[in-house]
ROFI-474117 format. One record per residue (C-alpha): x, y, z; residue in three letters. Coordinates in Angstrom, 2 decimals, always signed. Layout:
# residues N
        x        y        z   aa
        X        Y        Z  ala
...
//
This chain:
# residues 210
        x        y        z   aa
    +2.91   +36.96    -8.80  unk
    +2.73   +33.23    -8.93  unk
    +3.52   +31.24    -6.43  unk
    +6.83   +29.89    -6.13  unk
    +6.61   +25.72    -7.54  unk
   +10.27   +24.96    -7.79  unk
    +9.65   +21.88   -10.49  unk
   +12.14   +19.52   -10.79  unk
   +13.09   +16.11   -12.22  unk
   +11.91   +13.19    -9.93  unk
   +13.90    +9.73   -10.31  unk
   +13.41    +7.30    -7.07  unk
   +15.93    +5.19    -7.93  unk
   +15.10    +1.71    -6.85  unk
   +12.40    +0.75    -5.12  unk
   +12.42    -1.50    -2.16  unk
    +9.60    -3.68    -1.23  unk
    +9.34    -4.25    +2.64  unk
    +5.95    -6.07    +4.27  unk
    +4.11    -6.95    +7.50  unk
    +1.68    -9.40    +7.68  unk
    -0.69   -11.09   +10.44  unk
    +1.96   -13.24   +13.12  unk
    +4.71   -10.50   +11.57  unk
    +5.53    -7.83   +13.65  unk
    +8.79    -6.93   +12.51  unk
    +9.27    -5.65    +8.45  unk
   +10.45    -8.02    +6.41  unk
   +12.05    -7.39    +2.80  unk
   +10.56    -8.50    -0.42  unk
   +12.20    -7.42    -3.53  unk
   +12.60    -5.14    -5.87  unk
   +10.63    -5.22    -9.56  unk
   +11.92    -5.51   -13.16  unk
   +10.50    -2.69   -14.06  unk
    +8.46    +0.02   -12.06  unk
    +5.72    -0.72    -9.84  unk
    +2.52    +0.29   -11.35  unk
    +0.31    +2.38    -9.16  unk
    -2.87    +3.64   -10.01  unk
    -5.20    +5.57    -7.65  unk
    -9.45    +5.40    -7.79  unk
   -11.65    +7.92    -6.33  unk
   -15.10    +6.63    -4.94  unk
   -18.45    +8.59    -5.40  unk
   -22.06    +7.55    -5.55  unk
   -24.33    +9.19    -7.60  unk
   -27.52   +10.95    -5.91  unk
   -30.44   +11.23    -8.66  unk
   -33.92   +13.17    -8.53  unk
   -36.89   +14.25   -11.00  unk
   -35.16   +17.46   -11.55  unk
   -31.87   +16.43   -12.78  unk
   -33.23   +13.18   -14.67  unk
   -32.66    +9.29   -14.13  unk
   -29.06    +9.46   -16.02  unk
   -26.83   +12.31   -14.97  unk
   -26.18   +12.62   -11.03  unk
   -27.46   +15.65    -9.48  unk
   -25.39   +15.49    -7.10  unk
   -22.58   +13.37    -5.81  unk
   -21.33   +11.89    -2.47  unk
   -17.69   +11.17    -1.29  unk
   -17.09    +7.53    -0.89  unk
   -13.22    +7.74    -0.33  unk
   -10.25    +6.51    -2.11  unk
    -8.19    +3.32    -3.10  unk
    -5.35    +2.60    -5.55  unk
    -4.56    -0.70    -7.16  unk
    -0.99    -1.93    -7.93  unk
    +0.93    -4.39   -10.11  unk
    +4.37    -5.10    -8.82  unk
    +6.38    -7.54   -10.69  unk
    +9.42    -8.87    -8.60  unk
   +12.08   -10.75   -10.12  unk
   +14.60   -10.60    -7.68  unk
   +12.80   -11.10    -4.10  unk
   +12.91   -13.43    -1.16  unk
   +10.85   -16.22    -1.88  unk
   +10.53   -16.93    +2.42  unk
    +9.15   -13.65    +2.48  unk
    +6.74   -14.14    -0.44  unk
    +5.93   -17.65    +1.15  unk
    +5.17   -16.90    +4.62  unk
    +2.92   -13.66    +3.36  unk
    +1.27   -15.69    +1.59  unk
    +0.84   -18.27    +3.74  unk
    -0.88   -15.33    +6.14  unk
    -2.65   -13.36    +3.59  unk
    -4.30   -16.03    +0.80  unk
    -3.11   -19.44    +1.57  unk
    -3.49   -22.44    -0.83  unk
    -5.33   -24.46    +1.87  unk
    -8.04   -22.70    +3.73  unk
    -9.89   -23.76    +6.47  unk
   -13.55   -24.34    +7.01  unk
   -14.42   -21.70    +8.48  unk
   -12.73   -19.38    +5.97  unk
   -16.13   -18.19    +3.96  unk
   -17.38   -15.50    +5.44  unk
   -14.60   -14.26    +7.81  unk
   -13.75   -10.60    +7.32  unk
   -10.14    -9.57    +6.05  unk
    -9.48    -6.17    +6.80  unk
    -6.74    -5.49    +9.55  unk
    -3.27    -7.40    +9.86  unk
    -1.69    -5.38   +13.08  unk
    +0.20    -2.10   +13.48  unk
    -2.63    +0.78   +12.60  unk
    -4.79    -1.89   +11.35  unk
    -7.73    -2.41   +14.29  unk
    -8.42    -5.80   +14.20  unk
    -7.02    -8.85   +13.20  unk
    -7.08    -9.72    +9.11  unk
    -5.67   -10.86    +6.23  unk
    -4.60    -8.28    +5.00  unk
    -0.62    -7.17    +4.77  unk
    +1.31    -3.36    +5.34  unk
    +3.97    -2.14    +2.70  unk
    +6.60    -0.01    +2.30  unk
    +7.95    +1.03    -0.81  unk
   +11.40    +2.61    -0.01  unk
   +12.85    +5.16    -2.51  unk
   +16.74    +4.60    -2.86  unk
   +17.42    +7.61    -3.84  unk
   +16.07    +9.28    -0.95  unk
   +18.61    +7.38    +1.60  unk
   +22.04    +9.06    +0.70  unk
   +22.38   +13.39    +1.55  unk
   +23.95   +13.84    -1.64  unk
   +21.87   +12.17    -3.83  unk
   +18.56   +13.07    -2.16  unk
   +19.91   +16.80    -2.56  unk
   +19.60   +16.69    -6.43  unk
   +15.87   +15.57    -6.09  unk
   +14.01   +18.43    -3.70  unk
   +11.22   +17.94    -2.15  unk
   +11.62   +13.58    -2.28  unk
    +9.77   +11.67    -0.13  unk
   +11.49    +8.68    +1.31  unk
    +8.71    +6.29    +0.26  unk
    +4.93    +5.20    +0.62  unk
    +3.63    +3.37    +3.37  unk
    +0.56    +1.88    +2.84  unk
    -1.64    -0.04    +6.05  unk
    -3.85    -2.35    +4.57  unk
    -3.20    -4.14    +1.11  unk
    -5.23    -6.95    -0.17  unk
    -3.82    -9.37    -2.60  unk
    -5.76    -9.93    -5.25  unk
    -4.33   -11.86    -7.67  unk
    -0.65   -13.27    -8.27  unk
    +0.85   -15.25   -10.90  unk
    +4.42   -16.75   -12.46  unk
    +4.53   -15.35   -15.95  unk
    +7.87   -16.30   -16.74  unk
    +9.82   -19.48   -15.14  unk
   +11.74   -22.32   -16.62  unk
   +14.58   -22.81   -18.11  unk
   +16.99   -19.97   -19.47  unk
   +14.80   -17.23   -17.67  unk
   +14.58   -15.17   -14.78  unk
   +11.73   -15.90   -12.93  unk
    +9.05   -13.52   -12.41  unk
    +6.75   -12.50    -9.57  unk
    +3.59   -10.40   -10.46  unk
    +1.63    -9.39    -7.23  unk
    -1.81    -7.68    -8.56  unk
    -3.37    -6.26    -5.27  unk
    -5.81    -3.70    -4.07  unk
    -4.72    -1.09    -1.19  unk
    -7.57    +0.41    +1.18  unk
    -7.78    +3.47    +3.53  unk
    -7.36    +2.12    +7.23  unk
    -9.85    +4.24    +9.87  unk
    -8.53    +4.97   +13.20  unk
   -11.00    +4.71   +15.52  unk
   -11.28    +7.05   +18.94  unk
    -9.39    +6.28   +21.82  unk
   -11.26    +5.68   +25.00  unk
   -11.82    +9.06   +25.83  unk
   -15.18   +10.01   +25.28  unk
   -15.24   +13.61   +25.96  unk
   -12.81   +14.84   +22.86  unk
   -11.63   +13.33   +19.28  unk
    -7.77   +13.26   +18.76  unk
    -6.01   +15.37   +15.92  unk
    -6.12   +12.14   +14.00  unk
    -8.79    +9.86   +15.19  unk
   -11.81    +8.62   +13.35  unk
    -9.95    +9.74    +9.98  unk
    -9.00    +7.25    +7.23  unk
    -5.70    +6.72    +5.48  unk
    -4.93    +5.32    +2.52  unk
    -1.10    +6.05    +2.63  unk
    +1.96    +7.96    +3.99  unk
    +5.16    +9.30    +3.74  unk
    +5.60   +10.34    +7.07  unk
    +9.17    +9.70    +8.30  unk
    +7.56    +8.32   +11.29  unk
    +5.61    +5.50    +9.95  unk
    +8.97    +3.95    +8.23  unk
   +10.79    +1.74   +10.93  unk
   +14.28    +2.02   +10.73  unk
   +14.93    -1.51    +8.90  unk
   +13.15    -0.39    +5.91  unk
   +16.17    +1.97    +5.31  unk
   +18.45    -0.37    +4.94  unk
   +18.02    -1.54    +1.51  unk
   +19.33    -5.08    +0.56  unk
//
């Protein structure tokens, strides 16, 4: 017999941008997009090569982890939000002691202090009984601890339009490192994450959409 899969349609409904950054501890909201965020997840290997096997095809391969890039193009957002995370995460100005300072880490699982910012994308649909009830199994959202901005740009501003945010950035597993007990490894210690969408890791004022 096969196992039970239940399928089902799956519509979000909007999705809410909420962010961290480094001198942020509280969420703050961003926006939502014109059209859907683009998500796109990368698996890491390196190749391992011998005589056997030959110089071109891998004879074996070795786990190198996971990221996911995303495109998120706002055009209705908070631009003192936008302003003050970028202000934290890839200012105009930068200091002179800016080349060669790590990024990774902005507070909150982070370890460290960075550059880099946490996000939340909140699912709308997921916040009212009812509505959640005609999409099983819906998560509330994805969390994700450490995302890098790459790139951002205005492709559309001026006169007549609706201006346009695109955000092009990179999001990295976090590791948590071992508390200070030497003698035994917690349940989730030493692991990495890339995301979540454990209820727990989405404070209560990113579910209440604006």
């Amino acid at each position: 017999m096969a196992a039970a899969a239940f399928p089902a349609f799956h519509v979000t409904g909007a999705i809410h941008h909420y962010v961290t950054y480094p001198g942020q501890a509280t969420a703050l909201y961003l926006g939502t997009c014109e059209t859907s965020p683009q998500v796109a997840f990368q698996e890491l290997y390196k190749d391992v090569h011998n005589d056997v096997t030959g110089p071109s095809l891998p004879a074996q391969r070795i786990e190198n982890g996971e990221m996911a890039t995303m495109a998120i193009g706002l055009n209705r957002f908070s631009k003192a939000t936008w302003y003050s995370m970028l202000a934290a995460t890839a200012p105009s100005r930068r200091g002179r002691f800016s080349r060669g300072l790590t990024t990774f880490g902005s507070g909150g699982l982070a370890q460290g202090a960075g550059t880099t910012a946490q996000l939340w994308m909140v699912f709308e649909n997921f916040l009212d009984a009812s509505v959640r009830a005609l999409f099983p199994s819906m998560e509330q959202g994805w969390y994700w601890p450490m995302v890098q901005i790459q790139g951002k740009e205005f492709p559309r501003m001026g006169n007549g339009n609706d201006t346009l945010l695109v955000i092009r950035a990179e999001a990295h597993p976090i590791h948590t490192v071992q508390a200070d007990v030497a003698a035994a490894v917690g349940a989730t210690e030493r692991q990495w994450l890339l995301y979540s969408t454990t209820a727990g890791d989405f404070p209560a004022g990113t579910l209440i959409p604006q």
